[in-house]
C-alpha positions as CSV (number, residue, x, y, z in Angstrom):
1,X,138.3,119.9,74.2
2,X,140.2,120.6,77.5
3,X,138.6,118.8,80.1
4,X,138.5,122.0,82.7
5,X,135.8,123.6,81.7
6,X,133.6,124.5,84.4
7,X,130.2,124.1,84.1
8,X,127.6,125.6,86.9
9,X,123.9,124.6,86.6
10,X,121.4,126.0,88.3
11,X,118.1,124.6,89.3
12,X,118.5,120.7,90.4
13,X,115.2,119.3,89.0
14,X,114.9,117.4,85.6
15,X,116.3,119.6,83.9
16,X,119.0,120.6,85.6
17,X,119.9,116.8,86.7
18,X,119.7,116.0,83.1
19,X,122.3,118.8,81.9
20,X,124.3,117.6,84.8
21,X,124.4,114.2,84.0
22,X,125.2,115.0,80.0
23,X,127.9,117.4,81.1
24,X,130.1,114.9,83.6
25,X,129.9,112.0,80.9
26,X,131.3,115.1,78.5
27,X,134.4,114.8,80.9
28,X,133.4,118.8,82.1
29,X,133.9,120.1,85.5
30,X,130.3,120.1,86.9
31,X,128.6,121.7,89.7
32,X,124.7,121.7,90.8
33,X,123.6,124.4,92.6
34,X,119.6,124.9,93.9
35,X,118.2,128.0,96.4
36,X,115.5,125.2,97.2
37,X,115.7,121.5,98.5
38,X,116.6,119.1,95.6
39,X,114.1,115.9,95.8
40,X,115.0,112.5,96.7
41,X,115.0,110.8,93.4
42,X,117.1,113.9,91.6
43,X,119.4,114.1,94.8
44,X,119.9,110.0,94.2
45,X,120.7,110.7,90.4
46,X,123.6,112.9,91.0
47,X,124.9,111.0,93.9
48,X,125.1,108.2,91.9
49,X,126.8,110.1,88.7
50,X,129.2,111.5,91.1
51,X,128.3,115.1,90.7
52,X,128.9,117.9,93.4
53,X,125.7,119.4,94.3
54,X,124.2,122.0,97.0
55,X,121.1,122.6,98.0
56,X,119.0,125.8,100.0
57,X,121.6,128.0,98.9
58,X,123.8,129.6,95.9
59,X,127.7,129.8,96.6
60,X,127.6,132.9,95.2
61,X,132.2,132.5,94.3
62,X,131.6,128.8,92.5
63,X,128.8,130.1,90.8
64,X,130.7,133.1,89.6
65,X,133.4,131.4,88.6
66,X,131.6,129.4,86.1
67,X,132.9,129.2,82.0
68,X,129.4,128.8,81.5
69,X,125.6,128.1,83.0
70,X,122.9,126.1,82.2
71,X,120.0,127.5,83.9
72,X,116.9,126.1,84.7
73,X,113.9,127.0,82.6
74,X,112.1,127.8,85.9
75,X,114.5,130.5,86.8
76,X,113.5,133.6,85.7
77,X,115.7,136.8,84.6
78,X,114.9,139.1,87.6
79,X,116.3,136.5,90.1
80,X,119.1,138.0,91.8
81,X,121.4,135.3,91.2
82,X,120.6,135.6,87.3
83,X,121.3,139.0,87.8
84,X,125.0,138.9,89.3
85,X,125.7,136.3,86.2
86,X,124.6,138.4,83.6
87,X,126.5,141.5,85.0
88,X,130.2,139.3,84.9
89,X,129.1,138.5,81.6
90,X,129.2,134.5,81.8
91,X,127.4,132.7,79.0
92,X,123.9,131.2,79.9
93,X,122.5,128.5,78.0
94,X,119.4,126.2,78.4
95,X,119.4,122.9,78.7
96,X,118.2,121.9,75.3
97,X,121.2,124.3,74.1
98,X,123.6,121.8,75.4
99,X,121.8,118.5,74.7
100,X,121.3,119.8,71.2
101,X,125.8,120.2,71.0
102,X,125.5,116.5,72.0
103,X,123.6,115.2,70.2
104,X,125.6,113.7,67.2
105,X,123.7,113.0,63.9
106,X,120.3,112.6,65.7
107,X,116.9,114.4,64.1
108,X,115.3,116.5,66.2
109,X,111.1,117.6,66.0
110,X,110.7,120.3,68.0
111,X,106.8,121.4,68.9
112,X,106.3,125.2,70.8
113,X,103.3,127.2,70.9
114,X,101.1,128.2,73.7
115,X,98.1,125.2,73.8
116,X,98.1,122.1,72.6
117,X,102.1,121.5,72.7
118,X,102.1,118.8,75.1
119,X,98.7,116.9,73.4
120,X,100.9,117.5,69.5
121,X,104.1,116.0,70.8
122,X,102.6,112.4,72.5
123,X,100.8,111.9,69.4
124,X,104.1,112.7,67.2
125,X,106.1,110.6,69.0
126,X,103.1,107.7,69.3
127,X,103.3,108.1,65.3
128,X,106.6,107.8,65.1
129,X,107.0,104.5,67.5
130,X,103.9,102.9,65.6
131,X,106.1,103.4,62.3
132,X,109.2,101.7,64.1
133,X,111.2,104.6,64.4
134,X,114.3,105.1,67.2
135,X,112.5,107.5,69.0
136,X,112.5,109.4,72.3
137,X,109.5,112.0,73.8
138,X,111.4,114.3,75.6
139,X,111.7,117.8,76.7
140,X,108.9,119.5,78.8
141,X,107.2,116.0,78.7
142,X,108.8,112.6,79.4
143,X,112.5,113.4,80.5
144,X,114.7,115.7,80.3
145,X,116.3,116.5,76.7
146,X,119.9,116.0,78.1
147,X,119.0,112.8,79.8
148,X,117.9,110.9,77.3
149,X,121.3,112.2,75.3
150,X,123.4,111.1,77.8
151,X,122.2,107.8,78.7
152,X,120.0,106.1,75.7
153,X,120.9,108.4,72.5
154,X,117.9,107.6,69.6
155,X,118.5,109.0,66.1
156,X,115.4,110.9,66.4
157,X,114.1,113.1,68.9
158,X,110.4,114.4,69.7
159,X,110.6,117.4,71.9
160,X,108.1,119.7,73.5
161,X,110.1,122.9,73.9
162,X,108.9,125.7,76.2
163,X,109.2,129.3,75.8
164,X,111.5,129.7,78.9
165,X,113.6,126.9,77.4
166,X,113.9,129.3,73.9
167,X,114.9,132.2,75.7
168,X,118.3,130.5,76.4
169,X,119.3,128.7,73.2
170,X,122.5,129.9,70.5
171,X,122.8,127.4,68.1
172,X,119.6,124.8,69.1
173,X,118.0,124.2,65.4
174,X,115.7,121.6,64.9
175,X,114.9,119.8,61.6
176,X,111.2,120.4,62.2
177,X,110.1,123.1,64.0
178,X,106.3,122.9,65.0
179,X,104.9,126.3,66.2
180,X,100.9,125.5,66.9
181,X,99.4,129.3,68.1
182,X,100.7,132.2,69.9
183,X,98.0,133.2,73.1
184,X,99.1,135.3,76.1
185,X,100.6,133.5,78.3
186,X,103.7,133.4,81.0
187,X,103.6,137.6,80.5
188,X,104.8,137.9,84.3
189,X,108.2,136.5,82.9
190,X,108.2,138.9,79.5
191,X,107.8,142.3,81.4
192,X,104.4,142.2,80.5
193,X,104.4,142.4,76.7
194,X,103.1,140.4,74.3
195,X,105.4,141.5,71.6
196,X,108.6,139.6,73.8
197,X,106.8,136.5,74.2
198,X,106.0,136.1,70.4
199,X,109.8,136.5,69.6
200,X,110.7,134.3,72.1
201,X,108.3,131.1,70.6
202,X,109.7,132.4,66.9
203,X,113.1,131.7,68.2
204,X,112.5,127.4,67.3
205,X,113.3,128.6,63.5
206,X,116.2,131.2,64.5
207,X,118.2,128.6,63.4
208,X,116.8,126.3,60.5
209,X,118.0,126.5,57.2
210,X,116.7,125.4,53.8
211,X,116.7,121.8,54.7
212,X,114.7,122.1,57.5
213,X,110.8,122.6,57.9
214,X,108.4,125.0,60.1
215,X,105.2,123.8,60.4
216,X,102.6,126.2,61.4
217,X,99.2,127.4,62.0
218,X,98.0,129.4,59.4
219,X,94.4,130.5,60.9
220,X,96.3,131.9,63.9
221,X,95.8,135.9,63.8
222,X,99.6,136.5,65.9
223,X,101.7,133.7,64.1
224,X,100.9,135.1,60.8
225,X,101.6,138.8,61.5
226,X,104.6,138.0,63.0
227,X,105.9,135.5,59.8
228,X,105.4,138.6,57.5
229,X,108.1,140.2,59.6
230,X,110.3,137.0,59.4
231,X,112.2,136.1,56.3
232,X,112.5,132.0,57.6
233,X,114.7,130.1,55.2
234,X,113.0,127.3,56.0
235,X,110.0,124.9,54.0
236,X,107.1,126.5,55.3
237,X,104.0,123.9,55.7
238,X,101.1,125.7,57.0
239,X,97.8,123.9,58.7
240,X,94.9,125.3,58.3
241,X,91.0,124.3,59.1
242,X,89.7,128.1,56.8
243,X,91.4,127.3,53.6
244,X,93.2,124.7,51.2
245,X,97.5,124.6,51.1
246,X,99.1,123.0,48.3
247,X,101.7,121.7,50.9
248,X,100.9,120.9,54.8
249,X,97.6,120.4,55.6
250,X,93.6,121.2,55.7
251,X,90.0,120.1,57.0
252,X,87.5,120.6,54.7
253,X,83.7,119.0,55.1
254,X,85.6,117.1,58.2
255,X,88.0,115.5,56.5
256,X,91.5,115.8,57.2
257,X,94.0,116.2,53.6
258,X,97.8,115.9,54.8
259,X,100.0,116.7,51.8
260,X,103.8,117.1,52.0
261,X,105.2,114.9,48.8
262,X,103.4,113.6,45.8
263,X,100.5,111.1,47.4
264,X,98.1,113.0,50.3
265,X,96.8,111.5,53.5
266,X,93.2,111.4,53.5
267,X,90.9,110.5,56.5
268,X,87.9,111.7,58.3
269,X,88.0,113.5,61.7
270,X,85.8,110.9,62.8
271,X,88.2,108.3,63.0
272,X,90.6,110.6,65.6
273,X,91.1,109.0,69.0
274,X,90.9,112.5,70.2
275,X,88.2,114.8,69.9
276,X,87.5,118.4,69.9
277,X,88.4,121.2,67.5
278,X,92.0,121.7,69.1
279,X,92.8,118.3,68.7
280,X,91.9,118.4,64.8
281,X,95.0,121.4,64.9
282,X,96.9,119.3,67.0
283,X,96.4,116.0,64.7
284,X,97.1,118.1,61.6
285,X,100.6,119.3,63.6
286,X,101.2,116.0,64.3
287,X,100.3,114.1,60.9
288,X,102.7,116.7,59.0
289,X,105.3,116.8,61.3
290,X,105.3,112.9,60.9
291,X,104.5,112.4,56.7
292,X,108.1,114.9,56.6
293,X,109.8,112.3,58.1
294,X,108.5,110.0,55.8
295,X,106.2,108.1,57.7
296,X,103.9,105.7,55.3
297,X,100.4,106.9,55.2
298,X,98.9,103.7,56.9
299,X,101.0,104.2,59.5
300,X,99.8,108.0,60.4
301,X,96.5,107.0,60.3
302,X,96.6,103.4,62.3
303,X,98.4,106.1,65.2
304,X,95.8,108.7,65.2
305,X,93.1,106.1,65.2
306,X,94.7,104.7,68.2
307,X,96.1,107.5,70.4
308,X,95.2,108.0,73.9
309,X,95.0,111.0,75.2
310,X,97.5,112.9,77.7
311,X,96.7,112.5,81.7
312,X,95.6,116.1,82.8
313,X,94.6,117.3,79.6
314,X,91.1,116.7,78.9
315,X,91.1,113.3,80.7
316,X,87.7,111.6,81.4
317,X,87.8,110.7,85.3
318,X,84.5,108.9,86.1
319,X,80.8,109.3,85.8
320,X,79.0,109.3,89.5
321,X,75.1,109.4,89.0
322,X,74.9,110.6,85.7
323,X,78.0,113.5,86.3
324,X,80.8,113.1,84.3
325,X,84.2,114.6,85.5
326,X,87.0,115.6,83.7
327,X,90.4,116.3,84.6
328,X,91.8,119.0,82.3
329,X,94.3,120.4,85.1
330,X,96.9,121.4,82.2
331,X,94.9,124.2,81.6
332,X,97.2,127.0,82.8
333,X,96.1,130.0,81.1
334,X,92.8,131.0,80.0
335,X,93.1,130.0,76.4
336,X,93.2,126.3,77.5
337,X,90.1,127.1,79.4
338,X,88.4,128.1,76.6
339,X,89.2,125.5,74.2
340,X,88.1,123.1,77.1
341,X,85.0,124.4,77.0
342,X,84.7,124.9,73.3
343,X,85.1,121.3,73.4
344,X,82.3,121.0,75.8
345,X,78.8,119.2,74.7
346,X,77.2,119.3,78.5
347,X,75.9,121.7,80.7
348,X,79.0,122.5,82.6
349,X,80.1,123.1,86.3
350,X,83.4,124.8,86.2
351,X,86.3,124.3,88.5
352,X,88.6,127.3,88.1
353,X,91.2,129.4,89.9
354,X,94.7,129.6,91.2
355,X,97.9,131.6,90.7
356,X,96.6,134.0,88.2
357,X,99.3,135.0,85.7
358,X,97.6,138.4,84.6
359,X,94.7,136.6,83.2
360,X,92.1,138.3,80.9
361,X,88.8,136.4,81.4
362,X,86.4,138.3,79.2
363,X,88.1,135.6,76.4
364,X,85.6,132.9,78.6
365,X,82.6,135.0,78.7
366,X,80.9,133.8,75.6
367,X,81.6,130.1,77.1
368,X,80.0,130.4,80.5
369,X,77.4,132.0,79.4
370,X,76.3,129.2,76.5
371,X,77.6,126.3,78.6
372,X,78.4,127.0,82.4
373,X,75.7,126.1,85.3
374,X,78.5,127.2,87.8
375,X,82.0,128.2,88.4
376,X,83.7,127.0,91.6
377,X,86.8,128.6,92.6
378,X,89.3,126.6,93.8
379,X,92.6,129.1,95.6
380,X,93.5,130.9,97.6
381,X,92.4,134.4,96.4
382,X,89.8,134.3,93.7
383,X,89.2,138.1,93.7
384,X,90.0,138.7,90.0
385,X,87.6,135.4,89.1
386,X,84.5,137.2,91.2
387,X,85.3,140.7,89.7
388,X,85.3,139.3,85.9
389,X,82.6,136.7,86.3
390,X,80.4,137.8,88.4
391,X,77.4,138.7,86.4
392,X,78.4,136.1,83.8
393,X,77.4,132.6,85.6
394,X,74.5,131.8,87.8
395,X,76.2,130.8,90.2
396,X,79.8,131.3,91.7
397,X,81.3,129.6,94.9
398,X,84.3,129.6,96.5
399,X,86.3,126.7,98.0
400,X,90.0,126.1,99.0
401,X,91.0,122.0,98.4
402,X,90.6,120.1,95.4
403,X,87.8,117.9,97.8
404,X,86.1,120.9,98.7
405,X,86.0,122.1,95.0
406,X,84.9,118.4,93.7
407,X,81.9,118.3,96.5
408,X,80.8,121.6,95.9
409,X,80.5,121.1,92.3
410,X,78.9,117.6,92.5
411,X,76.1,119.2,94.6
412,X,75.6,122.0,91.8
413,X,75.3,119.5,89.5
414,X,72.5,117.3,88.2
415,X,72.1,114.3,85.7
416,X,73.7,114.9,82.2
417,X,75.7,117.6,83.2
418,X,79.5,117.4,83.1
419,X,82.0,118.4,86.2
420,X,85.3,120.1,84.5
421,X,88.5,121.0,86.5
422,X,90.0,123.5,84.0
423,X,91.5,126.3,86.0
424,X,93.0,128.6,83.9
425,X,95.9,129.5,86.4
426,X,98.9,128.3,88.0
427,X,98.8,125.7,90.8
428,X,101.2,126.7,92.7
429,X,98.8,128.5,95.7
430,X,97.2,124.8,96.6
431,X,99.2,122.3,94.9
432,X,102.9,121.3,94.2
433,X,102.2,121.6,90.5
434,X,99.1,121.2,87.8
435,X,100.1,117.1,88.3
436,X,99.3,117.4,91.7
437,X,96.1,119.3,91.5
438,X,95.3,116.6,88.9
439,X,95.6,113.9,90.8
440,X,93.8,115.4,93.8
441,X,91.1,116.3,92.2
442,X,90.9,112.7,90.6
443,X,91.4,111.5,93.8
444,X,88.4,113.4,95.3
445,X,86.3,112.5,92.4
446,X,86.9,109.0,93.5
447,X,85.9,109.4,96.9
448,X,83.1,110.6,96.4
């Protein structure tokens, strides 16, 4: 390899940092270029790596003059920047493109789909360290894919892959590929069909090959369709809560059957640290993903048994006066929403609202109307909310802080009933990110 080759990435966040780091220890000419201020700690990281970086701006020439990019999953195609790059015909790769060229003889699970990813991949990875495994969580969760290739290489790594991240990969193939459901989502960045998201979550088996495994949810309507069209080499191992597989797994009469060699896994859904119909998908996911690595049955089951759940994402905050509050800030889109509240067991005040991402809310009305006391809208233009739900809860208020939104709700509420931050949009109006809101709204919970 000659040791010119210039590498441009774009985007200095985790990612991008990651990519950077991987590509200078590759002996590669690197340069870091962000249209936005780079944070301290990144800004450190390539300081100390020696890497040339700039920030506020793109140097449109150095950019240009690029063998190849690694973009930033955040960036999207219509940028203009993207644009000029794609019209001089320079290769653009993701970041887990290039970890995944670098990664030597390491495994890789990789877990997409659009709910639950995030939930299915900690409790992979928490099965894999409870069986001693040499294990990393990286990817969309834990840090960066590239990062943890360049500076503590594992033979086995568990990655949450995004769909932006897909969009940009040639040669990524992982030895399992986890695909949990398909649910609009992110439709802004796929021109606004449905059809060019679904292609771009199939792309984790474009790929595999005989030896590897795609793991899947059989009672999702838009997965199946789109596997008839698919001809994957790979082992299928379907999950499924409506019917029996010979291979993968089931829940029948609550109990969970995992089944990928000769001897099944069999245990009771009562015994899973996390509960809630999703989670039974995403512990399914997560037990097959982990008996095809060959993971001893007592193992699985002593790590479901002991899991703890993700912060954001369901998370039990505190119970003031009878109220309980929980944080379930991850919910981005509305089909998180309503699998939070399909989870629900209270009569519910619900904090929603944000940056909405072409939302359809008639998906929730079913779910207000059994379970919700009270919607409180929490952004800065809740229009769309008001127009859909307006004759569907009791009540519906509007507030514009995650203190605001947490009073307004306690004083809907009563005792037994259950506060739940699920907003079913982007943060980005209020808060840095869903983290942020997260913690604000925990934060307000706790001053109250």
């Amino acid at each position: 390899m000659s040791t010119t080759k210039r590498i441009v990435i774009l985007g200095g966040a985790e990612s991008g940092v990651g990519a950077a780091i991987l590509a200078k220890m590759q002996g590669y000419d690197v340069f870091v270029s962000d249209a936005g201020p780079i944070k301290e700690p990144y800004r450190e990281e390539l300081e100390e790596h020696g890497i040339r970086y700039e920030e506020g701006r793109h140097t449109e020439d150095r950019i240009l003059g690029a063998d190849e990019i690694i973009k930033s999953p955040g960036i999207p195609e219509k940028n203009e920047m993207i644009k000029k790059v794609r019209a001089e015909g320079i290769p653009v790769i993701s970041e887990v493109e290039f970890a995944y060229r670098h990664k030597g003889n390491s495994q890789i699970i990789a877990i997409t789909g659009s709910n639950g990813k995030s939930t299915t991949t900690a409790l992979t990875y928490h099965i894999c360290q409870t069986a001693g495994l040499d294990v990393a969580l990286v990817g969309n969760i834990g840090i960066s894919f590239a990062k943890q290739v360049a500076l503590e290489p594992k033979a086995l790594y568990v990655a949450e892959i995004s769909s932006f991240q897909l969009d940009d990969i040639q040669t990524f193939r992982p030895d399992i590929a986890v695909l949990l459901n398909i649910t609009e989502d992110h439709l802004d960045r796929y021109e606004y069909k449905f059809e060019n998201y679904i292609r771009s979550k199939f792309r984790i088996t474009m790929n595999q090959t005989a030896q590897d495994y795609f793991i899947y949810c059989q009672d999702d309507p838009v997965t199946m369709k789109y596997l008839k069209q698919y001809q994957l080499p790979s082992n299928p191992l379907p999950f499924s809560m409506n019917q029996e597989v010979n291979r993968g797994a089931f829940i029948k009469n609550s109990e969970m059957t995992v089944r990928t060699g000769d001897e099944p896994l069999i245990m009771s859904v009562d015994d899973f640290a996390i509960k809630g119909k999703h989670n039974q998908y995403n512990t399914m996911a997560a037990g097959v993903a982990a008996s095809t690595m060959g993971i001893r049955k007592e193992k699985i089951r002593e790590a479901v048994t002991t899991f703890q759940s993700l912060e954001h994402r369901m998370e039990f905050v505190a119970n003031i006066r009878g109220v309980e509050f929980i944080n379930d800030s991850k919910a981005t889109n509305v089909n998180s929403t309503w699998y939070a509240l399909e989870s629900m067991t209270k009569p519910t005040i619900l904090i929603l609202g944000g940056v909405d991402k072409g939302n359809d809310y008639s998906l929730l009305f079913e779910g207000i109307k059994e379970k919700v006391k009270a919607i409180v809208c929490m952004g800065l233009d809740n229009t769309k909310i008001h127009e859909a739900l307006q004759d569907k809860a009791p009540v519906i208020v509007d507030t514009a802080s995650a203190k605001d939104a947490v009073e307004a709700a306690f004083g809907l509420a009563t005792k037994g009933d259950a506060v739940l931050l699920s907003p079913a949009c982007a943060s980005f109006d209020l808060f840095r990110n869903y983290e942020d809101r997260g913690r604000q709204f925990k934060e307000a919970v706790k001053s109250l």
